[in-house]
ZAMARGU-4260 file (C-alpha; in steps of 0.2 Angstrom, whole numbers, plus 5000, padded with zeros to 4 digits):
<rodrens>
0) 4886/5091/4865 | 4894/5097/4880 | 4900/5088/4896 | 4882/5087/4903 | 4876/5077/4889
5) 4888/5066/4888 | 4887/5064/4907 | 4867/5059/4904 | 4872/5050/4890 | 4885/5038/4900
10) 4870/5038/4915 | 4878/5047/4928 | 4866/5059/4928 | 4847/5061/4925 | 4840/5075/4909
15) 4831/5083/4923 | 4847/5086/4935 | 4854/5091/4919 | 4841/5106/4917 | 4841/5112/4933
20) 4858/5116/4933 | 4858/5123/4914 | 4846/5134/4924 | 4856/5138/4939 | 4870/5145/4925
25) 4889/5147/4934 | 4906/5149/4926 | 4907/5131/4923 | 4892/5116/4920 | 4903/5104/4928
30) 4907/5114/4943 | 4887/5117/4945 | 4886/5099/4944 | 4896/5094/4955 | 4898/5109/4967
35) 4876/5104/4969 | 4879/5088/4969 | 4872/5081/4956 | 4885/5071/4952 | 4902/5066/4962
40) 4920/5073/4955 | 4924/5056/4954 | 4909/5047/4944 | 4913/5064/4932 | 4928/5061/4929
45) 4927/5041/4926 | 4911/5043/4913 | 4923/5060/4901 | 4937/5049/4904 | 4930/5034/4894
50) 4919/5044/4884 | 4935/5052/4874 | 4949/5039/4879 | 4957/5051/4888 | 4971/5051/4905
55) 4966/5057/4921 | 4976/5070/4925 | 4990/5070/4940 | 4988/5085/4948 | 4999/5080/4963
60) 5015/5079/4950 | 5014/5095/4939 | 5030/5099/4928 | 5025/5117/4926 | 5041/5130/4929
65) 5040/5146/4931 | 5042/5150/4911 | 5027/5140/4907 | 5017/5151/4922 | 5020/5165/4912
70) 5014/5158/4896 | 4999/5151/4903 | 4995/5165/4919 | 4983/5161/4932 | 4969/5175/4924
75) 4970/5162/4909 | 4969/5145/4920 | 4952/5155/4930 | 4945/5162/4914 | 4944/5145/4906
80) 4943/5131/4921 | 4959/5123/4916 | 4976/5121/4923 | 4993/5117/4914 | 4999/5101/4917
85) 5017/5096/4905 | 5024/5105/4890 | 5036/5092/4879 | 5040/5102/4863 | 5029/5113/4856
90) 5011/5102/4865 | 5006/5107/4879 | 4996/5094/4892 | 4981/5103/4899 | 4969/5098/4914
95) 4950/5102/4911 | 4934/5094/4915 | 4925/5099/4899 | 4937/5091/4885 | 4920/5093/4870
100) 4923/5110/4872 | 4934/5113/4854 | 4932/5133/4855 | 4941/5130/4872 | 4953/5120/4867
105) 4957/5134/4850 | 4957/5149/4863 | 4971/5140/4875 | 4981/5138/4860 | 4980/5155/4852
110) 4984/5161/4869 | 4998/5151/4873 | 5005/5146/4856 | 5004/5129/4860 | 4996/5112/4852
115) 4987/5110/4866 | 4981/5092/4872 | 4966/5088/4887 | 4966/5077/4900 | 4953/5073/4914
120) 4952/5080/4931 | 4936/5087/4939 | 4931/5104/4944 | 4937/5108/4962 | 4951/5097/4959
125) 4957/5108/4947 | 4954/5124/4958 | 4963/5116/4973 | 4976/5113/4963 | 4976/5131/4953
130) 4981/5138/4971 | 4993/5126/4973 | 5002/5130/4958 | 5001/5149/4956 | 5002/5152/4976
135) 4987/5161/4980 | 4978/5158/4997 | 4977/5136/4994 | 4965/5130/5009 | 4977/5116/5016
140) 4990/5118/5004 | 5007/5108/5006 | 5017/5122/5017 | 5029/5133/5006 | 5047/5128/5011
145) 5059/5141/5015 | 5079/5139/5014 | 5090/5128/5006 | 5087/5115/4992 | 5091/5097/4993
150) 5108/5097/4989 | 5111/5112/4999 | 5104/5101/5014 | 5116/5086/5011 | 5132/5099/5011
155) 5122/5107/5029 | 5122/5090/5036 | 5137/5085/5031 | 5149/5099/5038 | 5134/5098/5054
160) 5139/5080/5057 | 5160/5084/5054 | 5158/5100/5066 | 5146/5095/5079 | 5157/5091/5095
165) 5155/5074/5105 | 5143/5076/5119 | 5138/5059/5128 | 5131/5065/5143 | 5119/5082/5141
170) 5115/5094/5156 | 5102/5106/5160 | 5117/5119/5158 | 5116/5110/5138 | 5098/5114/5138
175) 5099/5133/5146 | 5111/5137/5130 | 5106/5130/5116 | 5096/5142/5105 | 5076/5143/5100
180) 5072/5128/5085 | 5070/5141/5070 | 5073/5137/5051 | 5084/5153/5051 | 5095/5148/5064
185) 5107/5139/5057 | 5125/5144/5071 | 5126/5129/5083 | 5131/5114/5071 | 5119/5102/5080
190) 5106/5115/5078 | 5109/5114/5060 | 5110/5097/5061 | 5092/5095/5067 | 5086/5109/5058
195) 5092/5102/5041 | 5084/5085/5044 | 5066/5093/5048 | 5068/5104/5033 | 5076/5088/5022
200) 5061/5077/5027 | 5047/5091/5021 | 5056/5093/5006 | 5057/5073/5003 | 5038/5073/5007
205) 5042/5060/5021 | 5032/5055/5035 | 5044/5051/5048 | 5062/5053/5054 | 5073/5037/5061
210) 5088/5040/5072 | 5094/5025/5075 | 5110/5024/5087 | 5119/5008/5081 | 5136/4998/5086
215) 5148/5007/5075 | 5138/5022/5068 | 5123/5033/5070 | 5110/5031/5057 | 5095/5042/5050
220) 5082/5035/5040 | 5065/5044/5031 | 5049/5037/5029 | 5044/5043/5011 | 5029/5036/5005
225) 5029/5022/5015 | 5046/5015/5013 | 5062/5017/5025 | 5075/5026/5014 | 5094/5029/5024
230) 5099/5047/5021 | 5114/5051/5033 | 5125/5039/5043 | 5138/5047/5054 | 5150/5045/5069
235) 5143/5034/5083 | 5152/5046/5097 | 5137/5060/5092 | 5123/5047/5096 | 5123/5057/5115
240) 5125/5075/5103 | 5112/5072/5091 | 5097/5063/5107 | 5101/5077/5117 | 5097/5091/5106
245) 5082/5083/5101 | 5075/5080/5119 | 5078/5097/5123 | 5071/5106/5108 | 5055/5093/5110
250) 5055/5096/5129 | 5059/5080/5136 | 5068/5078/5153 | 5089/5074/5144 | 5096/5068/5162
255) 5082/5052/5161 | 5088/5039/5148 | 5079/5023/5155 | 5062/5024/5149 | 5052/5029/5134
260) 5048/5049/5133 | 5035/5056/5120 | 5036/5076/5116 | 5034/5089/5102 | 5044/5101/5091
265) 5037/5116/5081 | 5044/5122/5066 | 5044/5139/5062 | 5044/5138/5041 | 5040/5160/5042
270) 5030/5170/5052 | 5013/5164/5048 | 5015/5147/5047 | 5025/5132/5055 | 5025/5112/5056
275) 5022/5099/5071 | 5035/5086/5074 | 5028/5072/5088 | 5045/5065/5095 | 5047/5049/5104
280) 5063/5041/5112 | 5066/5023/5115 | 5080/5019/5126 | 5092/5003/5115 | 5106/4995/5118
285) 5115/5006/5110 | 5107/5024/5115 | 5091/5031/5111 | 5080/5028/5097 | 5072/5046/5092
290) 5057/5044/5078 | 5049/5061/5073 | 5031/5062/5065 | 5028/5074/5051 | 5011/5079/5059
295) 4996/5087/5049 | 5003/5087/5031 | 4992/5073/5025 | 4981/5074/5008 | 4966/5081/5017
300) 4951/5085/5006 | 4935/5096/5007 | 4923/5082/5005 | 4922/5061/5004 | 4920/5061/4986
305) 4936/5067/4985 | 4946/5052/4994 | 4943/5040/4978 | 4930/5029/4983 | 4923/5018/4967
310) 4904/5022/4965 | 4895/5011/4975 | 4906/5014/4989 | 4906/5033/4988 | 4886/5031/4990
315) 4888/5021/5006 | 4900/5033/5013 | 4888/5046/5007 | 4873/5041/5015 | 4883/5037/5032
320) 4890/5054/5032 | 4872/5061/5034 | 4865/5051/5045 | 4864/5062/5060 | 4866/5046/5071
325) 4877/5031/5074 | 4896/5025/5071 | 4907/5026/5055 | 4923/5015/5058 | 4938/5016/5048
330) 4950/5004/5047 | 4970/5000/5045 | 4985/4998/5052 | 4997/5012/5058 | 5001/5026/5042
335) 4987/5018/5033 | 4978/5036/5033 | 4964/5031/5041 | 4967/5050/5051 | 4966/5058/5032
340) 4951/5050/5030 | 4940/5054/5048 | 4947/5071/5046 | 4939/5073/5027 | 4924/5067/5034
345) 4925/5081/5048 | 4929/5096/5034 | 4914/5092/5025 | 4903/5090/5043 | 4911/5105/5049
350) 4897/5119/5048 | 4892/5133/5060 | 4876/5123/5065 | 4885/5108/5071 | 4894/5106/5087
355) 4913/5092/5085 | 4924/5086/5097 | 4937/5075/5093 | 4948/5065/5106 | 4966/5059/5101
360) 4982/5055/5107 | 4990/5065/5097 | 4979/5079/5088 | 4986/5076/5070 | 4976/5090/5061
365) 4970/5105/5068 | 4950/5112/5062 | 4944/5129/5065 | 4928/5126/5074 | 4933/5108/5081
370) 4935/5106/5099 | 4951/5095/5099 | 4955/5085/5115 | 4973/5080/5117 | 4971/5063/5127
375) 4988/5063/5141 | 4985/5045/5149 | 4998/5049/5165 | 4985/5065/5170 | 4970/5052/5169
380) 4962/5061/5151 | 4960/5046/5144 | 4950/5042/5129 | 4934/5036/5140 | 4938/5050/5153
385) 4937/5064/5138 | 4921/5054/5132 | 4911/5052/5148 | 4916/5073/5148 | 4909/5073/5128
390) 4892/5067/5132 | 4892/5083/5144 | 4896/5096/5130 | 4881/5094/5119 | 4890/5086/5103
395) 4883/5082/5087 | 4897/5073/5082 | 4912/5064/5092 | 4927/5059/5085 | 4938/5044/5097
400) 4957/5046/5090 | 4955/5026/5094 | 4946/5011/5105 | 4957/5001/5114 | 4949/4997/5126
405) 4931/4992/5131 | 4928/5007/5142 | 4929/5018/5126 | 4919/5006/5115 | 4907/5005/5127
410) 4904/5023/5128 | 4906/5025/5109 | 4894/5012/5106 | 4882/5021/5120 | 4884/5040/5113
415) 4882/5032/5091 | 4864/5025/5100 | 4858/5040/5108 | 4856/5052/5093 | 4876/5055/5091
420) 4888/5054/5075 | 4903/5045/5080 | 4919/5042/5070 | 4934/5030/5077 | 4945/5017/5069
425) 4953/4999/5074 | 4968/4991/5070 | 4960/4976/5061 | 4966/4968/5042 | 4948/4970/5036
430) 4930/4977/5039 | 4921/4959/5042 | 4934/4956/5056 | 4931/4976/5062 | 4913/4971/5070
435) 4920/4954/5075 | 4934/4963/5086 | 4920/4975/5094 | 4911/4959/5101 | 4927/4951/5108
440) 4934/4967/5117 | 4915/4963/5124 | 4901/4974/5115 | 4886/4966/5115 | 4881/4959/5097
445) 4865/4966/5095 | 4872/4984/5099 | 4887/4981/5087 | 4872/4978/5073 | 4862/4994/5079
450) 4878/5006/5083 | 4890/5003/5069 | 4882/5009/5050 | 4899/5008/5040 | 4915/5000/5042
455) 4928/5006/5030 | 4945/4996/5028 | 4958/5005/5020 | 4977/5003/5013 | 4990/5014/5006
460) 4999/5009/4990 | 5013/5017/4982 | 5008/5026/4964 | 5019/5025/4948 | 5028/5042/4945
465) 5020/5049/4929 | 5035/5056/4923 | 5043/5041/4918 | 5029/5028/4919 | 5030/5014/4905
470) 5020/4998/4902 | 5027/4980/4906 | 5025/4964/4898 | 5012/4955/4903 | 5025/4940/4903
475) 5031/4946/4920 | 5017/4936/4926 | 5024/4920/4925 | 5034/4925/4936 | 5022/4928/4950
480) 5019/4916/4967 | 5001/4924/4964 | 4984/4912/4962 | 4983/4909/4943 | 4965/4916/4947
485) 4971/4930/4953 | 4983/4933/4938 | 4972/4929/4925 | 4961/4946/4932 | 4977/4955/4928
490) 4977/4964/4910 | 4987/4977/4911 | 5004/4981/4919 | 5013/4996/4924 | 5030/5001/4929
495) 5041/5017/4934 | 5061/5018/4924 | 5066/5029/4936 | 5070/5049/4934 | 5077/5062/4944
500) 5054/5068/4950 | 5054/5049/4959 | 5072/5048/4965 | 5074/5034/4956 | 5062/5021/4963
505) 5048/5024/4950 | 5035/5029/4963 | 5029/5045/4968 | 5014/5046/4980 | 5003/5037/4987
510) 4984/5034/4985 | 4971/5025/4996 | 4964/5007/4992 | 4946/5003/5001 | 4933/4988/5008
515) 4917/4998/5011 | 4904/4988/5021 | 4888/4995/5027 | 4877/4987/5040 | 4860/4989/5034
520) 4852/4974/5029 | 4844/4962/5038 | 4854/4948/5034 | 4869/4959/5039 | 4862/4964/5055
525) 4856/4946/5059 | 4873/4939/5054 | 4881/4953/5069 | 4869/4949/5082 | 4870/4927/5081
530) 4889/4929/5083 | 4894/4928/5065 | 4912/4925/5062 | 4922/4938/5050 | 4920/4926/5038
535) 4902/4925/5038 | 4900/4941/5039 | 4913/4944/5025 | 4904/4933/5013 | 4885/4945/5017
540) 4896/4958/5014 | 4902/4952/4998 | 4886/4947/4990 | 4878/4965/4995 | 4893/4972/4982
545) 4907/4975/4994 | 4924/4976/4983 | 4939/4967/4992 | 4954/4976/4995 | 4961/4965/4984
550) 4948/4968/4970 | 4953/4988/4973 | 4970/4984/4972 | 4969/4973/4955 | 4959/4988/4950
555) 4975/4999/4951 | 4985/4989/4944 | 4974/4987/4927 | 4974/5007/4927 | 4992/5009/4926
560) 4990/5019/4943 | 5002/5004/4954 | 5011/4991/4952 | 5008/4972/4954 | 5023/4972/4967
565) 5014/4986/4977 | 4997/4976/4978 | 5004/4960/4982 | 5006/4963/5000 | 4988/4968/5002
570) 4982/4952/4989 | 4991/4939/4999 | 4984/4948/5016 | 4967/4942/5012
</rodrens>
C-alpha cells in the first residue's frame, strides 16, 4: 500500500480521486494529490500521521549544518521528496510525505549511511522548505542575513553605546552629515548603534523594537514572538543621540518633539534585497518613545490550506475564497496575524485574470500584480476615500487594511453586495461579536447577514521549541485556577527545558489558533437580521460545528505543540 491507500483507507479521499491521479503520474503521488487538490496538505498530513504513529515534522526549526548538507545534498532531498530534519548519533530524522515507502527509506540510508527515521510533513511544505534550507531561489523565504552574528552584535552595541557622544538637541546640520542607513556602514557609533539593533532584531526573529527613554537609563526592548524581552540598557544622556538618528534616518522632522510622528526605514541587507522598518515616535515624559515594526517578514504562505485550519474550518474558508462575491472578515487584536492571513488569501487569488487592490495604513507585504494603496489620513486618502476611488478601478477583489469607521463599512458592505470579494478585519475578542460590531458602527442587519460569508477569529500562541521539548506531569493541573471542565479535557502536557535554539525560554515560534464562522444558514442569517446578540449568534455558530478558540487551543495543548500557560490567556478570554 502506498500513501494513496492509506489516505482512502483513513477517508480523506475517494478510490476514484485516487485513480485519476495514479493516472495523471508526477514525481510524487502526494504532490499530485495535493498540488490538484484532492486532498488538503493538512488533512494529508493528519490521516499518515495517525496511520504509522508518526511526529509531524518542524520544518521551521531544522538542526541541519552544513556537514549534514553535504551528506545528504539537495539532488538527493529533490530525487526523493524528502528533507533532512536532525542527526543524533549515527539516526538520522528525515521529513517525507510517503513514510510506506520502505525502498525509500533503504535508498536514503545506503546514500547517507545513516539509520534513517520518517516523520510527517506534506509535499509543498517540504519544497518550501528544501529552498529554505539549501538556498536556492525560496519564494518568500526569511531574508538571508548579512554581517555579524549575535555575539558580535552585543560587542557592536556595546562599544556603540560607550562611544556615541551626548547629543540632547539635534539640528538639520545633524541630519545633513550623518551618513546613508546601510548594513556595511558601520563608522558613526550611533550609526552602528541603530544598525546593529535592526540587524539584532532580524536575527532574534523579533517583531518590533522598543526604545524606551526612562528616569535613569535608556532602554531597548524586542518583541520576539510575542513577548517583550530587554536586550540593552545604556546611559540616559543618549536618549536625545539615539531619537535623533532615528528620526532622521526614518525622515521625520528631529526639531518637532511635541507630537507623535510615524516614518520609515529601509534596510539594505545586499544589493538585491532590503527590509522595511515602520517607525513611530511618541513624545514622554522622559523623551521620546521610538517603536520600529519589522514589516513584511511574516509566515506568509501560497494557499489557505497551508495556514492550519482543522478540517471543517479549512472547507469553510475554502468555499469562501472562491466565491467570486461578498466579504471574508478576519479577526484579532494587534500582532494577532490577521495580515498573514488576508495576504495568503490574496497569494492564492492572485492570478493574471483577476484584478486586487488593497488599502492599508501601512502596506505590510508587497505582491507582484497587487495594486497596493498606502492610506495617508493628513492628505485625505483615507480608507473610504481610496474605496469610493476602488469601485472606479474595476476590482475583483478589495482588500480594507481595516474599518474603523462607518463610512468604510458602509462602502465595504456596498462593494461585497455588488458582485465584489472583499477582505478586511476588526478588532473584536471573537467572530459572534465581529457581525454584532458591524451593526453597532450602524450596518443595517439585514445587509450584515447578506454581505459577510465568513468571519474568522484568530490568536497567536507561542510553540514549545522542539529541541528540548519534554512532557509534564499531568499533576500540574492541580495547580490550575482553570474550570475543572476545562481541565478534565486536558490529556496531555508539554513543556520546553530550555536550550541555547530557544534562548532559554522553551518556546520557539509561534502558530495561529482559529474560530471559523460562516454565515450561511438560515438560522444564522435570521439570527444577524432580528439583532441577535453575540451570544445568540455564538451559540448558532456553535451548533453548526464551529470550534471555540478555546477548543483550538486545548487542541494544542493535547498535541504537545503549546503549553497550558500559553492557552490560558485565550481560555479565560472566552
Amino acid at each position: 500500500m502506498d500513501v494513496g491507500d492509506h489516505l482512502v483507507a483513513a477517508g480523506v479521499l475517494t478510490a476514484e480521486k485516487l485513480a485519476e491521479a495514479r493516472a495523471l503520474g508526477g514525481d510524487s503521488l502526494a504532490g499530485t494529490l495535493v498540488d490538484r487538490r484532492m486532498v488538503s496538505e493538512k488533512d494529508l498530513v493528519e490521516a499518515v500521521a495517525k496511520r504509522f504513529n508518526l511526529e509531524r515534522a518542524d520544518l521551521e526549526n531544522i538542526g541541519v549544518d552544513a556537514e549534514m548538507l553535504k551528506v545528504f545534498p539537495e539532488a538527493l532531498s529533490k530525487q526523493t521528496g524528502t528533507l533532512p530534519l536532525k542527526r543524533e548519533g549515527a539516526s538520522l530524522l528525515v521529513a517525507t510525505s510517503d513514510p510506506a515507502n520502505e525502498p525509500l527509506q533503504d535508498k536514503l540510508a545506503r546514500a547517507t549511511g545513516c539509520a534513517v527515521r520518517f516523520a510527517i510533513a506534506g509535499p509543498k511544505a517540504i519544497e518550501r522548505a528544501r529552498a529554505a534550507l539549501y538556498g536556492r531561489k525560496a519564494a518568500r523565504a526569511a531574508p538571508v542575513i548579512p554581517g555579524p552574528q549575535l555575539k558580535e552584535l552585543d560587542q557592536i552595541l556595546k562599544r556603540a553605546a560607550e562611544e556615541a557622544a551626548p547629543a540632547p538637541e539635534a539640528t538639520d546640520g545633524d541630519a545633513r552629515n550623518l551618513p546613508k542607513l546601510e548594513v556595511r556602514d558601520l563608522d558613526a557609533p550611533v550609526v552602528r548603534m541603530v544598525n546593529g539593533l535592526l540587524l539584532k532584531a532580524m536575527r532574534m526573529r523579533a517583531s518590533d523594537i522598543h526604545i524606551e527613554p526612562m528616569e535613569d537609563a535608556l532602554r531597548v526592548r524586542f518583541r520576539v514572538d510575542g513577548m517583550m524581552q530587554e536586550v540593552l540598557r545604556m546611559s540616559k544622556e543618549l536618549r536625545g543621540t539615539l531619537s535623533s538618528c532615528v528620526k532622521i534616518m526614518s525622515g521625520m522632522d528631529i526639531a518637532e518633539r511635541r507630537v507623535p510622528q510615524d516614518g520609515g526605514i529601509k534596510l539594505a541587507l545586499d544589493e538585491k534585497s532590503a527590509v522595511d522598518f515602520r517607525v513611530s515616535s511618541l513624545p514622554g515624559i522622559h523623551g521620546e518613545k521610538i517603536v520600529m515594526r519589522v514589516l513584511g517578514t511574516g509566515d506568509l504562505r501560497d494557499s489557505v490550506d497551508e495556514l492550519g485550519f482543522e478540517s471543517r474550518a479549512l472547507e469553510l474558508v475554502r468555499e469562501a475564497v472562491n466565491n467570486p462575491c461578498g466579504m471574508i472578515l478576519v479577526t484579532g487584536p494587534t500582532g494577532s496575524g490577521t495580515t498573514t492571513t488576508l495576504y495568503t488569501i490574496l497569494n492564492q487569488l492572485n492570478q493574471m485574470d483577476v484584478n486586487i487592490v488593497t488599502a492599508e495604513d501601512p502596506v505590510e507585504y508587497t505582491l507582484a500584480g497587487l495594486t497596493q494603496v498606502h492610506v495617508r489620513h493628513q492628505t485625505g486618502l483615507t480608507f473610504d476615500a481610496a474605496l469610493r476611488s476602488f469601485l472606479r478601478q474595476d476590482p475583483d477583489i478589495i482588500l480594507v487594511g481595516e474599518m474603523r469607521d462607518f463610512e468604510t463599512a458602509s462602502i465595504a458592505v456596498k462593494a461585497a453586495l455588488t458582485g465584489h470579494l472583499v477582505l478586511s478585519t476588526l478588532h473584536t475578542n471573537d467572530a459572534p461579536s465581529t457581525v454584532v460590531r458591524l451593526v453597532d458602527m450602524g450596518i443595517e442587519p439585514y445587509l450584515v447577514a447578506s454581505a459577510v460569508k465568513l468571519v474568522v477569529a484568530q490568536r497567536l500562541v507561542r510553540k514549545i521549541c522542539t529541541n528540548c521539548r519534554e512532557e509534564a506531569d499531568l499533576a500540574a493541573l492541580q495547580r490550575s485556577d482553570l474550570d475543572q471542565g476545562i481541565l478534565s479535557s486536558i490529556e496531555r502536557l508539554c513543556r520546553g527545558r530550555g536550550c541555547e535554539q530557544c534562548g532559554g525560554s522553551g518556546y520557539r515560534g509561534r502558530l495561529p489558533v482559529f474560530e471559523v464562522m460562516a454565515v450561511k444558514s438560515k438560522e444564522m442569517k435570521r439570527a444577524i437580521t432580528e439583532g441577535g446578540t453575540e451570544v445568540q449568534v455564538g451559540q448558532i455558530g456553535r451548533r453548526e460545528g464551529m470550534h471555540t478558540l478555546a477548543d483550538c487551543a486545548i487542541e494544542l495543548v493535547n498535541r504537545g505543540v503549546t503549553t497550558l500557560e500559553e492557552a490560558r490567556g485565550i481560555i479565560l478570554a472566552e
